[in-house]
N, C-alpha and C positions, 0 to 999 in steps of 0.2 A: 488723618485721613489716609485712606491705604484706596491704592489704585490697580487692579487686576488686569491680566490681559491674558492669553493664550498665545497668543505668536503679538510681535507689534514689530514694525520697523522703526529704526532712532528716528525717524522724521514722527511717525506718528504717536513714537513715546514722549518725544516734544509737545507736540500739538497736545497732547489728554495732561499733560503737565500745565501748560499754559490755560486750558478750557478751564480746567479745575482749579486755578490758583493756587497751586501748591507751590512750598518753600521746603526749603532744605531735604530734597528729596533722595530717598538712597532706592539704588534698581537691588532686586534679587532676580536673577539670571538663571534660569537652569537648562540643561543640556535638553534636546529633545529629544534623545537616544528612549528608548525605553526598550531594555534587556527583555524584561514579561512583554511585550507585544510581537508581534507577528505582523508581518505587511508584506501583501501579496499583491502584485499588478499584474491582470493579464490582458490580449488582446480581446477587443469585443468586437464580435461576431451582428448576428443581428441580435435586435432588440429582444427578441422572444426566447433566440437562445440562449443568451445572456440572464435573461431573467432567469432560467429554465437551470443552468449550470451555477446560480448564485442559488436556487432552494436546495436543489442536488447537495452541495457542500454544504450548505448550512443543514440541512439532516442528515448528514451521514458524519462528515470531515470534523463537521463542529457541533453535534449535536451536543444538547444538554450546557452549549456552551455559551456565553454573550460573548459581542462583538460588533463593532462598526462598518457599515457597507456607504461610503461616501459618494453622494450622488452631485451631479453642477450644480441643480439648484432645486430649490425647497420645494416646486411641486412637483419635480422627477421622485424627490423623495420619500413624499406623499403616496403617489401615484404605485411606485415598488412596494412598497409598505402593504399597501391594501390590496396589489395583486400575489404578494406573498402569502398574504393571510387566507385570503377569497379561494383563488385557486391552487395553491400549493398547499395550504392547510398548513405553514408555517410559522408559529408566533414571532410577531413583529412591532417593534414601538420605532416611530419617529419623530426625532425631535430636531429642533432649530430656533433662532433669531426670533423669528415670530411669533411663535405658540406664546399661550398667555400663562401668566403664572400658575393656575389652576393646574392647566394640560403640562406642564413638566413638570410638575409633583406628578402625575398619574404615571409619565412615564416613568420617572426616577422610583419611584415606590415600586413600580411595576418589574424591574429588570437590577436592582438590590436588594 
């Protein structure tokens, strides 16, 4: 049985150890550095211009480029997505937690 995660705390590497009944279990650890990425934080302004200096960059700075824009929660994420598209005329896929298996093959196929 092999148990995945992205980020986990020891408490909750515990708990998915215990949920799952696993035995003699070995962790693989990796650093979360990643050299190839880029991560930028800046202040936010209002909501519109925010939006407004996130298409800016993505057609100019990052054109031709993928890349992740991290919103709090899944319908801010939504919500950007489709004002990217709509009125910036920017292609954009979102994905999360939720979507159903169908819709993250579309976006994975979509942005691969």
């Amino acid at each position: 049985m092999l148990g995945l995660t992205a980020t986990a705390t020891i408490k909750v590497k515990e708990d998915l150890v215990k949920q799952l009944k696993m035995k003699d279990v070995l962790y693989f650890v990796s650093s979360f550095n990643r050299p190839n990425l880029f991560f930028e934080i800046r202040e936010k302004t209002s909501s519109k211009d925010s939006i407004s200096d996130i298409a800016h960059m993505l057609s100019t700075q990052f054109r031709n480029q993928s890349g992740i824009v991290y919103c709090t929660t899944r319908k801010e994420c939504e919500k950007l997505c489709e004002i990217l598209n709509r009125t910036y005329k920017v292609e954009t896929g979102f994905y999360h937690a939720e979507l159903e298996a169908e819709d993250r093959k579309k976006v994975q196929d979509a942005w691969m």
